[in-house]
py3Dmol code that shows the C-alpha trace and the ligand (Angstrom):
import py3Dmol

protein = """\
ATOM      1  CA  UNK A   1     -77.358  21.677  34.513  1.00  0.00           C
ATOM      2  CA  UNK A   2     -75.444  23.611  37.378  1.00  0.00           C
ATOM      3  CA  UNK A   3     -74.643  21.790  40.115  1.00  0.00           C
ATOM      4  CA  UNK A   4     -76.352  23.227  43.471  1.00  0.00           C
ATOM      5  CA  UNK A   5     -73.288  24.317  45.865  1.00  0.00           C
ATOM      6  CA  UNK A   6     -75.057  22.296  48.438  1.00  0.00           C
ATOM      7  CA  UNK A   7     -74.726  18.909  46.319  1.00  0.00           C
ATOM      8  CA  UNK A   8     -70.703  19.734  46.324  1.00  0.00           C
ATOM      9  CA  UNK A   9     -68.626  17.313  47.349  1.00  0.00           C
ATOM     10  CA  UNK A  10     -65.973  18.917  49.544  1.00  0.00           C
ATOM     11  CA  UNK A  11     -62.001  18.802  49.402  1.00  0.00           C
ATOM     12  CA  UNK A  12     -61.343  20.120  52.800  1.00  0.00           C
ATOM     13  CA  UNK A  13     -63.456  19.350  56.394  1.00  0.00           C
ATOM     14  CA  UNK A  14     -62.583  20.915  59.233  1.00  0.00           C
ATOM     15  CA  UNK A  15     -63.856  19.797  63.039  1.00  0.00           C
ATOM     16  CA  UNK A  16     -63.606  22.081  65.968  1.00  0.00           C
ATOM     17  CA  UNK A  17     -65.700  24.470  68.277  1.00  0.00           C
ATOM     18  CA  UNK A  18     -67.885  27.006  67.017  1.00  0.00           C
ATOM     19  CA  UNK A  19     -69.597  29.789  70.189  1.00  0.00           C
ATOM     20  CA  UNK A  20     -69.828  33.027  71.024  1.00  0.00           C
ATOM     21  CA  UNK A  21     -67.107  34.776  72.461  1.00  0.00           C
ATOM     22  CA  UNK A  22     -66.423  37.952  75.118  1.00  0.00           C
ATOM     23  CA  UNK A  23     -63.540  39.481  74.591  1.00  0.00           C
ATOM     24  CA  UNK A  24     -61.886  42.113  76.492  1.00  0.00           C
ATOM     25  CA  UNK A  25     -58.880  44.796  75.460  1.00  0.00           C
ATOM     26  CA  UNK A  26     -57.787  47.403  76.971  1.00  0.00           C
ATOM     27  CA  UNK A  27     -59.716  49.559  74.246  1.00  0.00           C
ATOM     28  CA  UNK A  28     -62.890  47.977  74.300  1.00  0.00           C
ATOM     29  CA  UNK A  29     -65.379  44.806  75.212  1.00  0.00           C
ATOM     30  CA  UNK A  30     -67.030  42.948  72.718  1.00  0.00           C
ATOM     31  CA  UNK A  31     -69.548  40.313  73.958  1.00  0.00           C
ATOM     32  CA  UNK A  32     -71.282  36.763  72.407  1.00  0.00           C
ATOM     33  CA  UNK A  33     -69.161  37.697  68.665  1.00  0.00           C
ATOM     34  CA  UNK A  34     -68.784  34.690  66.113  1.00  0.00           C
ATOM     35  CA  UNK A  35     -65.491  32.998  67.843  1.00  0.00           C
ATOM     36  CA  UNK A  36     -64.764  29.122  67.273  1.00  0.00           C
ATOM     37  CA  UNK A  37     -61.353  27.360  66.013  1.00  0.00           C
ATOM     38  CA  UNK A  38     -63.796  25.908  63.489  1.00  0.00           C
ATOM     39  CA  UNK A  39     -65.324  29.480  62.381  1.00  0.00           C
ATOM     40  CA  UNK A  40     -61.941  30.934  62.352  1.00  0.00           C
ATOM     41  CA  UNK A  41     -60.105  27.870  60.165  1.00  0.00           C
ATOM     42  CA  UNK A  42     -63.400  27.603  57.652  1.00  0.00           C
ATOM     43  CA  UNK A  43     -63.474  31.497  57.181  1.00  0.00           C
ATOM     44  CA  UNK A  44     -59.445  31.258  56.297  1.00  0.00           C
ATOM     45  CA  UNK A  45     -60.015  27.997  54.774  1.00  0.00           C
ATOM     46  CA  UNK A  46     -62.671  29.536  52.329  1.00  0.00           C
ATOM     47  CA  UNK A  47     -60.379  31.757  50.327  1.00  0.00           C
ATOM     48  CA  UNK A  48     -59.051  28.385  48.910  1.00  0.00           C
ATOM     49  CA  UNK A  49     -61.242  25.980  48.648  1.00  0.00           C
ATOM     50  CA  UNK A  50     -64.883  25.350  49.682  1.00  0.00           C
ATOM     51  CA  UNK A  51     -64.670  23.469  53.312  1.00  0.00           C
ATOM     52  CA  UNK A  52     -66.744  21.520  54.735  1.00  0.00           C
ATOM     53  CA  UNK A  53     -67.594  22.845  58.503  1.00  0.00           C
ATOM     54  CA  UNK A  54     -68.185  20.340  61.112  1.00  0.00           C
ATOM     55  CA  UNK A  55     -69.289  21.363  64.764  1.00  0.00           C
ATOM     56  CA  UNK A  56     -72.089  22.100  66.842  1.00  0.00           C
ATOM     57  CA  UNK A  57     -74.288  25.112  68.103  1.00  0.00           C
ATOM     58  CA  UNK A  58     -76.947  25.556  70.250  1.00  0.00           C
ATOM     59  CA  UNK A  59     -81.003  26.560  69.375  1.00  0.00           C
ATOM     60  CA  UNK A  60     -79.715  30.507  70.564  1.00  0.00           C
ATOM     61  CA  UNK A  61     -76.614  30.730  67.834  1.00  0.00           C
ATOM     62  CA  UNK A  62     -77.950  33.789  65.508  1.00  0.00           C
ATOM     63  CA  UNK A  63     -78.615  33.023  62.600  1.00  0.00           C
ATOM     64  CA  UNK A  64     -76.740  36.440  61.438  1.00  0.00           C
ATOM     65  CA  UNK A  65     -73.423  34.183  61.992  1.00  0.00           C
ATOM     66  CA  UNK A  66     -74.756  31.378  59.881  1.00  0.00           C
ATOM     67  CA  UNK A  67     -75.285  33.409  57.043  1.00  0.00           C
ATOM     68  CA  UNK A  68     -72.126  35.013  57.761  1.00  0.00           C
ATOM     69  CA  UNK A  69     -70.304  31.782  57.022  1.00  0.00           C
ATOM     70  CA  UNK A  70     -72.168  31.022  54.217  1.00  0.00           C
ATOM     71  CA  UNK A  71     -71.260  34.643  52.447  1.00  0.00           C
ATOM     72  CA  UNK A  72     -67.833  32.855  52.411  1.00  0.00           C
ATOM     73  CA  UNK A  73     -69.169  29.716  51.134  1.00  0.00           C
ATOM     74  CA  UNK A  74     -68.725  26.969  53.951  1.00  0.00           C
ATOM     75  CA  UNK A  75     -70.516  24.225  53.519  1.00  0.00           C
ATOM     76  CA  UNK A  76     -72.543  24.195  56.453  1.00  0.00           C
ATOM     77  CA  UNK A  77     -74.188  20.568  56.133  1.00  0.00           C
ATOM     78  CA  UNK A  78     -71.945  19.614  58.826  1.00  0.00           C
ATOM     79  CA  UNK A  79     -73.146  21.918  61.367  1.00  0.00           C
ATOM     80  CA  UNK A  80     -75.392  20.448  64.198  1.00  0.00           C
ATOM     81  CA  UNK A  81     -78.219  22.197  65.682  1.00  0.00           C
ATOM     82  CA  UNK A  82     -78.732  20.900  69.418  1.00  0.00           C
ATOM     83  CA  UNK A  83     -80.847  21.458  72.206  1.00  0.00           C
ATOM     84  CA  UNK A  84     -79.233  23.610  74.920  1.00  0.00           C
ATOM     85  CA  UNK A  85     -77.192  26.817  74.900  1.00  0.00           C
ATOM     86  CA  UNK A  86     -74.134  27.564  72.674  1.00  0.00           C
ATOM     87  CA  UNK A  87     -70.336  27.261  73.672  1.00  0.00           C
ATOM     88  CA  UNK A  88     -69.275  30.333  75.197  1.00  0.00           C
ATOM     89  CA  UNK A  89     -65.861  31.231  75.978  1.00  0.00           C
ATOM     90  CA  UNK A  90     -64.571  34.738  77.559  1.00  0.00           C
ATOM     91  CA  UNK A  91     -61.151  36.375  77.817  1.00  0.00           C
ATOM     92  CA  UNK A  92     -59.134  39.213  78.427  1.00  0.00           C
ATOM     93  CA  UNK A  93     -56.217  40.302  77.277  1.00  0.00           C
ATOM     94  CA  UNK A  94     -53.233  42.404  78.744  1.00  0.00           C
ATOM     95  CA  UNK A  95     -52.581  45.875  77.315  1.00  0.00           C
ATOM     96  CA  UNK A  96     -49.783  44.298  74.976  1.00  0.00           C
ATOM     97  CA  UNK A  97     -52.318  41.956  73.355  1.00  0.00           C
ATOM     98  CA  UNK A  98     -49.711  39.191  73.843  1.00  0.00           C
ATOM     99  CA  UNK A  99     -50.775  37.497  77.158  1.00  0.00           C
ATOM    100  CA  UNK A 100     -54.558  36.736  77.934  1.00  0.00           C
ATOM    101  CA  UNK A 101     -56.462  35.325  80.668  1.00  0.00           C
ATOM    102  CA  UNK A 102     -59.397  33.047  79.613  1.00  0.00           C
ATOM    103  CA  UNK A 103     -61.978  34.045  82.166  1.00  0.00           C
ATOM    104  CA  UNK A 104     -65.155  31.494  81.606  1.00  0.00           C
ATOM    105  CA  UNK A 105     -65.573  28.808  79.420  1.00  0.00           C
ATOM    106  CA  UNK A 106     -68.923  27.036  79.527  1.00  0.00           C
ATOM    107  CA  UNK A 107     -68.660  24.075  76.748  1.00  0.00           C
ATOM    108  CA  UNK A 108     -72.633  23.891  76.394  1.00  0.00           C
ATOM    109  CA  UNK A 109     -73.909  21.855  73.570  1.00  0.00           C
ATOM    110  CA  UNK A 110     -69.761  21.141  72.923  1.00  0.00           C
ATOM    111  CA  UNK A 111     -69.971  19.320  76.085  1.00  0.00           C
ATOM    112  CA  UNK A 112     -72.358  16.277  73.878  1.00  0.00           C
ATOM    113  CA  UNK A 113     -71.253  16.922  70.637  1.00  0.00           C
ATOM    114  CA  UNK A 114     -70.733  13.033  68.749  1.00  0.00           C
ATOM    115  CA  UNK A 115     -70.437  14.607  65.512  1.00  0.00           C
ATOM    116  CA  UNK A 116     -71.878  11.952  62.439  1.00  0.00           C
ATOM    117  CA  UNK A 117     -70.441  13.609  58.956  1.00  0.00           C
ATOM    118  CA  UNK A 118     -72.770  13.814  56.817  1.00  0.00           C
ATOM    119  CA  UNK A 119     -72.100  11.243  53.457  1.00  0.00           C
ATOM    120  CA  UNK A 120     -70.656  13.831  51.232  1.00  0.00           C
ATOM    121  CA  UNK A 121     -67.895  14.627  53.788  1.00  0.00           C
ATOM    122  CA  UNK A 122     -66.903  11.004  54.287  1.00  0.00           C
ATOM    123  CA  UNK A 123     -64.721  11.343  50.858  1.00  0.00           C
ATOM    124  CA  UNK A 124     -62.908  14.452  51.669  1.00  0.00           C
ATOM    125  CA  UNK A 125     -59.579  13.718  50.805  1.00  0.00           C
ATOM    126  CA  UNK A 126     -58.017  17.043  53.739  1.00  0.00           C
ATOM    127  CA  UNK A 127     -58.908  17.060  57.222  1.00  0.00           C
ATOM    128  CA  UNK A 128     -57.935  19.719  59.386  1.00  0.00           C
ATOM    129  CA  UNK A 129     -58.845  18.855  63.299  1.00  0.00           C
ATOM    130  CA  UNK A 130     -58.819  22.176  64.641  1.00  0.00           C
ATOM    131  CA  UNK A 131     -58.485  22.434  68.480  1.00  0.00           C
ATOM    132  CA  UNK A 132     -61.368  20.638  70.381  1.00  0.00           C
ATOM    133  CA  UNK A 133     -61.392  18.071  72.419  1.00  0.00           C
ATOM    134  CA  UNK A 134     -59.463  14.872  71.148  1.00  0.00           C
ATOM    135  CA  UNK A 135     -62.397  12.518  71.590  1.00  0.00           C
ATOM    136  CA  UNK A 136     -64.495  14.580  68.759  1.00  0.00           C
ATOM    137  CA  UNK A 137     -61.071  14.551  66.717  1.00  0.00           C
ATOM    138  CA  UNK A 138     -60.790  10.906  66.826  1.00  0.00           C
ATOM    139  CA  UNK A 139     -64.514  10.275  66.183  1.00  0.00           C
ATOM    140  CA  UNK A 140     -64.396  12.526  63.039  1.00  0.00           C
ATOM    141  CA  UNK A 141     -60.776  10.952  61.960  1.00  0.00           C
ATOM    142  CA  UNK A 142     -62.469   7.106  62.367  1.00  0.00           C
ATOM    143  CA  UNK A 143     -65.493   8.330  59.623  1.00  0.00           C
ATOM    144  CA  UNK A 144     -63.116   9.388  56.880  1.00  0.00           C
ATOM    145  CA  UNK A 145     -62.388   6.737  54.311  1.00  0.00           C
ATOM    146  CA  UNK A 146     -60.455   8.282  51.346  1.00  0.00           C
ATOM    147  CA  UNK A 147     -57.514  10.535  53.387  1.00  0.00           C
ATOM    148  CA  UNK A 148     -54.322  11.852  52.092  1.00  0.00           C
ATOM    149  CA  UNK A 149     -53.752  14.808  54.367  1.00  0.00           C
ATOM    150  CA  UNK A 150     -54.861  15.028  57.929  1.00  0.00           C
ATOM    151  CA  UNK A 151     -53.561  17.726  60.043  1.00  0.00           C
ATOM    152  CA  UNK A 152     -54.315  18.635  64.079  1.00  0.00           C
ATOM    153  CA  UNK A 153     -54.272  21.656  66.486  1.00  0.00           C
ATOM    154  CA  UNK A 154     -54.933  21.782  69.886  1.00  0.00           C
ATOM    155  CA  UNK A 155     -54.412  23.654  73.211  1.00  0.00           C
ATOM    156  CA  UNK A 156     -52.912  23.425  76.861  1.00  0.00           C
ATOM    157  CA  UNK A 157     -56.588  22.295  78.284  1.00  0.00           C
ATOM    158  CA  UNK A 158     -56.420  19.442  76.269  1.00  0.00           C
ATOM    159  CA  UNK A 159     -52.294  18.514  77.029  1.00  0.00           C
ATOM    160  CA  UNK A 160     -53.579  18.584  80.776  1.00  0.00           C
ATOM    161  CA  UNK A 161     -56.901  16.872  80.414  1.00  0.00           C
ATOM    162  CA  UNK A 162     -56.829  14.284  77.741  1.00  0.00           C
ATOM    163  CA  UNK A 163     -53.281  13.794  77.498  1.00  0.00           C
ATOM    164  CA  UNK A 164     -53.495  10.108  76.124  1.00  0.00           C
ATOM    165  CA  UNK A 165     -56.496  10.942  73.066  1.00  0.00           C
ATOM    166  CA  UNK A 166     -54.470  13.655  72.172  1.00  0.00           C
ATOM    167  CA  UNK A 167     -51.490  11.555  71.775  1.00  0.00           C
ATOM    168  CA  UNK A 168     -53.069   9.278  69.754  1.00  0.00           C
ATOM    169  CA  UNK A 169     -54.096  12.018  67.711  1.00  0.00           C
ATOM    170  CA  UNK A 170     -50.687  13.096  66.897  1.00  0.00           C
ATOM    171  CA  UNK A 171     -50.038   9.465  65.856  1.00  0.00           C
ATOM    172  CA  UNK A 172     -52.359   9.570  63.144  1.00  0.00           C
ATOM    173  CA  UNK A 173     -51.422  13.008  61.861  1.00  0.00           C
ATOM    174  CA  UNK A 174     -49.279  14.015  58.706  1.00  0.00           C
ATOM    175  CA  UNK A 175     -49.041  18.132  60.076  1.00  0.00           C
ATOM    176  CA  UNK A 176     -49.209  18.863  64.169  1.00  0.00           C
ATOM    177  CA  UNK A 177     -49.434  22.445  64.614  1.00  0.00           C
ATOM    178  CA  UNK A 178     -48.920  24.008  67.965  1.00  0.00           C
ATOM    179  CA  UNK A 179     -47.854  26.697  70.225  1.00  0.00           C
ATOM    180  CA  UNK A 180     -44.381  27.377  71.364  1.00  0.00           C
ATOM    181  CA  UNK A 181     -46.092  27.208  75.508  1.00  0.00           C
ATOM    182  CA  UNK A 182     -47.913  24.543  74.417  1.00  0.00           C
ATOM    183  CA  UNK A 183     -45.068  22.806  72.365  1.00  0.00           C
ATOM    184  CA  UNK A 184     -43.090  23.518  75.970  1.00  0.00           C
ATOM    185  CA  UNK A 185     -45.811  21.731  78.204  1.00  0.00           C
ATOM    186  CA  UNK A 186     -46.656  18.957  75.847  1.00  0.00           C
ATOM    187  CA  UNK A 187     -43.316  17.756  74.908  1.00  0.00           C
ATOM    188  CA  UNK A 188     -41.290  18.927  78.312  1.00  0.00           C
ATOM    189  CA  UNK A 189     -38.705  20.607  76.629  1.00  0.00           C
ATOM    190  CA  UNK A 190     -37.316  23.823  76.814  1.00  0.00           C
ATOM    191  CA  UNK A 191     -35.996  25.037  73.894  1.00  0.00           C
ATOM    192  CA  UNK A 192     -38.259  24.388  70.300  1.00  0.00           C
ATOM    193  CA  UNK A 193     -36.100  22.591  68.132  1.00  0.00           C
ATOM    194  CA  UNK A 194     -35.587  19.448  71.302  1.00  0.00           C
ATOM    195  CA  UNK A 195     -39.617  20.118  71.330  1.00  0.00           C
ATOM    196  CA  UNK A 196     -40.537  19.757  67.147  1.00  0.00           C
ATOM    197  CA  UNK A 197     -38.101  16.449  67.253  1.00  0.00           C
ATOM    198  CA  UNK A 198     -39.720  14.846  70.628  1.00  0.00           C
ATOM    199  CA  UNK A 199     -43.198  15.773  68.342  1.00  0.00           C
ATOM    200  CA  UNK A 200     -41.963  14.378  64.736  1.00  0.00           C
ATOM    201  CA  UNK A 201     -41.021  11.335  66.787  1.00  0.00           C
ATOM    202  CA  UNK A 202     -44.618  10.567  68.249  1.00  0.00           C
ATOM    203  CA  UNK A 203     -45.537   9.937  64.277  1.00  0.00           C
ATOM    204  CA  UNK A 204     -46.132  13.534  62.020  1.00  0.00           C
ATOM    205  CA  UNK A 205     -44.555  14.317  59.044  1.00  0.00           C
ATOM    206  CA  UNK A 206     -44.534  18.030  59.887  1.00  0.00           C
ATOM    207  CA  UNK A 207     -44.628  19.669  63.089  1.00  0.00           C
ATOM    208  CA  UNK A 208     -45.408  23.467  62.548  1.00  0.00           C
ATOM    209  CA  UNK A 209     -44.690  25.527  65.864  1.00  0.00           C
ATOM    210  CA  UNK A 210     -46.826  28.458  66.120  1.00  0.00           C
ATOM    211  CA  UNK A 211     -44.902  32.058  67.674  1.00  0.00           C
ATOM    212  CA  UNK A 212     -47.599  34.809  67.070  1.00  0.00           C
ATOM    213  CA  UNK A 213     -46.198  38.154  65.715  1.00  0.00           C
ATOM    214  CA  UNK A 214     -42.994  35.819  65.581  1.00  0.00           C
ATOM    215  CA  UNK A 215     -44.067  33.934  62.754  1.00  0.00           C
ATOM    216  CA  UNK A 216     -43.703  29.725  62.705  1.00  0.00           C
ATOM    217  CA  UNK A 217     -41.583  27.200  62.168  1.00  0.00           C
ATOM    218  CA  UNK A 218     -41.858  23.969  59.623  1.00  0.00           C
ATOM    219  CA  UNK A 219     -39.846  21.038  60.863  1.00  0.00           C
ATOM    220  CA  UNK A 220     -39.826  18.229  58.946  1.00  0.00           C
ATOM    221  CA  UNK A 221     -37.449  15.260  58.501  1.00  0.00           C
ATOM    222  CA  UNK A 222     -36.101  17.424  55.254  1.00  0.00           C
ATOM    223  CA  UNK A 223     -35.057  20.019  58.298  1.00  0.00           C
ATOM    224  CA  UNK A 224     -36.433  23.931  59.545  1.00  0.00           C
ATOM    225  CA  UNK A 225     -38.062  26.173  57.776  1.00  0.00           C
ATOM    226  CA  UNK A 226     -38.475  29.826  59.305  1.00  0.00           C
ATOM    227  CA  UNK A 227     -41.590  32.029  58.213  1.00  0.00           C
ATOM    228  CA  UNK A 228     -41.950  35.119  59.533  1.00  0.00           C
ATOM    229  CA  UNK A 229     -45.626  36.630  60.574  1.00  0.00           C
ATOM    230  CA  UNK A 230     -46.524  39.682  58.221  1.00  0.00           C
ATOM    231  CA  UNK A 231     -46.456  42.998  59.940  1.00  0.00           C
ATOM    232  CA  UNK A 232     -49.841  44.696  61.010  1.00  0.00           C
ATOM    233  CA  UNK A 233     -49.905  48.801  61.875  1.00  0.00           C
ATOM    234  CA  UNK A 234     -52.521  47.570  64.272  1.00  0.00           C
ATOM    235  CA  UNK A 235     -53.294  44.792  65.762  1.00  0.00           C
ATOM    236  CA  UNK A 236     -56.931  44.727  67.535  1.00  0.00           C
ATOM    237  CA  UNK A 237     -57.828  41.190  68.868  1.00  0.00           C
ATOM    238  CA  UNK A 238     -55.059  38.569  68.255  1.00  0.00           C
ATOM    239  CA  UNK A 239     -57.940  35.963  69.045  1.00  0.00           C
ATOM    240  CA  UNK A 240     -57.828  33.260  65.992  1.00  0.00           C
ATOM    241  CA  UNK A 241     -54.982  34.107  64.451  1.00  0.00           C
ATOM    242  CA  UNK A 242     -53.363  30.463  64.841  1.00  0.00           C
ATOM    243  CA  UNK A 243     -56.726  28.899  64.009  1.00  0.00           C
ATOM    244  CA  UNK A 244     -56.794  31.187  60.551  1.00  0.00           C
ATOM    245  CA  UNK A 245     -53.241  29.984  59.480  1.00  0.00           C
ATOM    246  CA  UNK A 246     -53.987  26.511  59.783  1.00  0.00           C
ATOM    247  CA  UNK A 247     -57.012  26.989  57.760  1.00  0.00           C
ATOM    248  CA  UNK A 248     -55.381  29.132  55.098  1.00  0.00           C
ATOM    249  CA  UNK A 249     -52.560  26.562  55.116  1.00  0.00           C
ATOM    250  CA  UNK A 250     -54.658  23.909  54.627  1.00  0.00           C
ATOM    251  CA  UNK A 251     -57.498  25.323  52.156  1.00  0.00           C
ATOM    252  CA  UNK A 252     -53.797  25.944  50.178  1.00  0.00           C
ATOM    253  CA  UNK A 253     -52.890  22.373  50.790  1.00  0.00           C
ATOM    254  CA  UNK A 254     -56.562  20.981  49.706  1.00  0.00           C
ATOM    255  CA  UNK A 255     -56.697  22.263  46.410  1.00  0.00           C
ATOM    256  CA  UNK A 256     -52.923  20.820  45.477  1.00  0.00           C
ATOM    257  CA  UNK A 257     -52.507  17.318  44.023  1.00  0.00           C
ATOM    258  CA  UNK A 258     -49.767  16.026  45.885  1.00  0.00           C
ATOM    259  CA  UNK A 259     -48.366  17.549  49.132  1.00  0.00           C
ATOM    260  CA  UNK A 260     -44.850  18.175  49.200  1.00  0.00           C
ATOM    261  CA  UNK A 261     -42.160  20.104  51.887  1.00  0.00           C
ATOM    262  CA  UNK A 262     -41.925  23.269  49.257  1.00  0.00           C
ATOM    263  CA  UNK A 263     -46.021  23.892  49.066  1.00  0.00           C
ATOM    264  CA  UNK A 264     -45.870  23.412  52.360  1.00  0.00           C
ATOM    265  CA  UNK A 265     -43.731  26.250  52.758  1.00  0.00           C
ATOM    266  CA  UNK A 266     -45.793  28.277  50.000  1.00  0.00           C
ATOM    267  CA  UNK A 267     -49.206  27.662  52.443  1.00  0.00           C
ATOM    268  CA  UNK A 268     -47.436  28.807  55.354  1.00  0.00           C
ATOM    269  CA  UNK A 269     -47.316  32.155  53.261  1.00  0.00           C
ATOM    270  CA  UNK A 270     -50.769  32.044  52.843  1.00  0.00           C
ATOM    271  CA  UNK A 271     -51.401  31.092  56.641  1.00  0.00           C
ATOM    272  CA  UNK A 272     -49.212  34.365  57.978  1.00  0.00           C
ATOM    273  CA  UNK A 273     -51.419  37.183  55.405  1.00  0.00           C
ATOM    274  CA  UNK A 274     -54.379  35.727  55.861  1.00  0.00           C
ATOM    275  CA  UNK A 275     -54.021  35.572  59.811  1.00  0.00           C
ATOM    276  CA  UNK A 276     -52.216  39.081  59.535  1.00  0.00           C
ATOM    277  CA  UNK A 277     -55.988  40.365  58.625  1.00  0.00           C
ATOM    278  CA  UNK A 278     -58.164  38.422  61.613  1.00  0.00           C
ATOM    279  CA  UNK A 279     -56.248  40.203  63.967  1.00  0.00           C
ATOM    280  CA  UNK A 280     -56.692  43.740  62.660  1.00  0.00           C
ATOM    281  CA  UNK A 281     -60.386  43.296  63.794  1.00  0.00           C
ATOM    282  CA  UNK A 282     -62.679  41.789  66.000  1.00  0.00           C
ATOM    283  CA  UNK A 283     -64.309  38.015  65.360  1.00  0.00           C
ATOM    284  CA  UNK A 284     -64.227  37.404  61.947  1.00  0.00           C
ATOM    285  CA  UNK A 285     -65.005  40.789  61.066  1.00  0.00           C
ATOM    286  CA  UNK A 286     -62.356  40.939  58.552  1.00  0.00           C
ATOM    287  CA  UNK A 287     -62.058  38.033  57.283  1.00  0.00           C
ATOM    288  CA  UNK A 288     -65.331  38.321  56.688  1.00  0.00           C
ATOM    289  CA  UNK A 289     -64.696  41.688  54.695  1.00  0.00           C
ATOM    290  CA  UNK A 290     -61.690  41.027  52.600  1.00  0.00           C
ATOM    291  CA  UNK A 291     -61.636  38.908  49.144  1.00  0.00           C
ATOM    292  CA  UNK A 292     -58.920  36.972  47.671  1.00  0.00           C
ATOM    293  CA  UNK A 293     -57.225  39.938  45.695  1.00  0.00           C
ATOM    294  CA  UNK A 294     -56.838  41.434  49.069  1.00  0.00           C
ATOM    295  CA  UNK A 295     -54.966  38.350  50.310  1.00  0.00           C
ATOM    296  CA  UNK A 296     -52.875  38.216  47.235  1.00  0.00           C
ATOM    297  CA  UNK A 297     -52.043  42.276  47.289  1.00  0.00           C
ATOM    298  CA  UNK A 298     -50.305  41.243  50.824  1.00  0.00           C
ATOM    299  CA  UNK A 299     -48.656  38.133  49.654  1.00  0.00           C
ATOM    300  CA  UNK A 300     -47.562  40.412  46.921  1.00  0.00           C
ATOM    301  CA  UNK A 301     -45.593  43.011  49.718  1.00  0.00           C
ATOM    302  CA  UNK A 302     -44.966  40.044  52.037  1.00  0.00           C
ATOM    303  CA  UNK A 303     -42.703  38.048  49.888  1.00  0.00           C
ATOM    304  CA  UNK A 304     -40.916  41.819  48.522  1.00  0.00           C
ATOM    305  CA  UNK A 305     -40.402  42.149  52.241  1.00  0.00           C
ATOM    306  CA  UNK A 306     -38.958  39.098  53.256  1.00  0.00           C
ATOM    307  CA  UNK A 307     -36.898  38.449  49.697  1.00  0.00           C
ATOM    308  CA  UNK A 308     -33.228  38.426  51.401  1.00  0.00           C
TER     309      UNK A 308
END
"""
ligand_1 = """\
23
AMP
P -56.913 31.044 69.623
O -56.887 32.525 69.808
O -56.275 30.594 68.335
O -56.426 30.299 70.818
O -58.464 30.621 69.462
C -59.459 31.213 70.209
C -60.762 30.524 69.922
O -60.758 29.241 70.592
C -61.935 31.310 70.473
O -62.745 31.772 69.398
C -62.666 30.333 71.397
O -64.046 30.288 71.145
C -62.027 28.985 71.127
N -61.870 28.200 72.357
C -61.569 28.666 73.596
N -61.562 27.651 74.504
C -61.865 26.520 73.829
C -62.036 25.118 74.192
N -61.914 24.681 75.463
N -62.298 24.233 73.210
C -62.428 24.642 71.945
N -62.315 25.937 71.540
C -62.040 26.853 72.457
"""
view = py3Dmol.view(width=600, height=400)
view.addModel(protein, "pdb")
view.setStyle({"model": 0}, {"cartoon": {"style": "trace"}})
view.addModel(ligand_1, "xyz")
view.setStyle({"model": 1}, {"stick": {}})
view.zoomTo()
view.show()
């Protein structure tokens, strides 16, 4: 008989927040939409493998956005229903969609969250700890007992706040993504190449620096690599983006048997398209709408355009 998707063991769990979010452009508002690094990295995630989503919402998250995450087959069995009031987070951006200004963030249920995994997570052999705080990485990292892949995000709140967690994060870590600002504030250095060596030295393997419509950069003990971000005619809310590479990258990694330096690079592909559609629409709107022929159409023109 059939296995029931539900009975699935997972290759891929991913931790982080999950809310509604306000976001402001100069075209338009659009308030309480599905926002979350963890909604953002499964959604991406989900064209690869089937993750597991780990995270918490409150008794008012609709239950519109649940199914929406289960059209793209997350496993939801890691999803905690509290008492209290969802994470919400608001922002607006500046006319060039480059530089925004978070303008509330109230952590809610987030503020609580001890996540337990359930059993069938446990075994997951990928764990991507999207940004959150470090605490709820660690406590997810310590309940894991078959690993070969654990990679981290995170943002400038936590480099301020919980400097020390986060560090010991990055110890435990084979792939630290991050920001080139947050790269800057985390590691003191000015220039990015100082910055990925000060990171590989705290204990990754690989040290991806994130640079928006700039693309990324893979730095590894094997040296740089340089991949460009794939050019949008318009881009609508940039919100997500980094969260959707990482999870593209890593549903790419999670299906792989071993991980080497050269698929790596390949997911990194895969992390740039798939990131190029979340910010051609709102929330997960897109991601939401496109399939895996889509994503493959644009890898198609993406490597035609970079081929040099
Ligand atoms: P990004 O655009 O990649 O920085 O990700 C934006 C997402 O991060 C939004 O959907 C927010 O809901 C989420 N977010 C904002 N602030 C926090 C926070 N303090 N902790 C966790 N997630 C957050």
């Amino acid at each position: 008989m059939k296995a029931k998707p539900d009975n699935a063991a997972v290759k891929l769990v991913v931790v982080g927040s999950i809310g509604l979010d306000t976001v402001t452009t100069s075209a338009t508002t659009r308030r309480n939409v599905l926002g979350g690094s963890v909604s953002y990295a499964c959604a991406a995630a989900s064209f690869f493998t089937r993750p597991g989503l780990v995270g918490v919402v409150g008794r008012d998250f609709p239950t519109r956005y649940r199914a929406a995450l289960r059209s793209r087959r997350v496993d939801l069995r890691g999803l905690e229903s509290a008492a209290g009031r969802t994470f919400r987070w608001s922002c607006a951006y500046e006319p060039n969609l480059k530089e925004r200004e978070t303008l509330s963030t109230a952590l809610n249920v987030l503020a609580d969250f001890a996540p337990e995994l359930p059993t069938a997570y446990r075994h997951s052999p990928c764990l991507f700890l999207a940004n959150i705080a470090p605490e709820v990485q660690l406590k997810v990292l310590s309940q894991m007992c078959a690993l070969r892949f654990v990679a981290a995000d995170t943002m400038d709140l936590w480099i301020r706040a919980t400097r020390p967690a986060l560090l010991k994060v990055i110890r435990q870590v084979d792939l630290f993504l991050i920001n080139d600002a947050e790269a800057r504030a985390l590691t003191g250095e000015e220039h990015l190449v100082p910055a990925a060596r000060h990171l590989l030295k705290l204990g990754p393997r690989y040290v991806i620096i994130k640079k928006g419509e700039h693309g990324s950069m893979l730095f590894s003990r094997q040296g740089v690599v340089l991949s460009p971000a794939y050019p949008v005619d318009l881009v609508r809310d940039p919100t997500g983006a980094g969260d959707a590479f990482a999870g593209a990258l890593l549903g790419v990694l999670a299906r792989a048997g071993s991980i080497t330096s050269a698929l790596v690079r390949r997911a990194m592909l895969y992390g740039a398209i798939t990131a190029s559609f979340t910010v051609e629409a709102f929330s997960l709107e897109k991601l939401l709408a496109i399939r895996r022929a889509d994503i493959e159409a644009r890898a198609r023109q993406f490597r035609r355009m970079i081929r040099c």
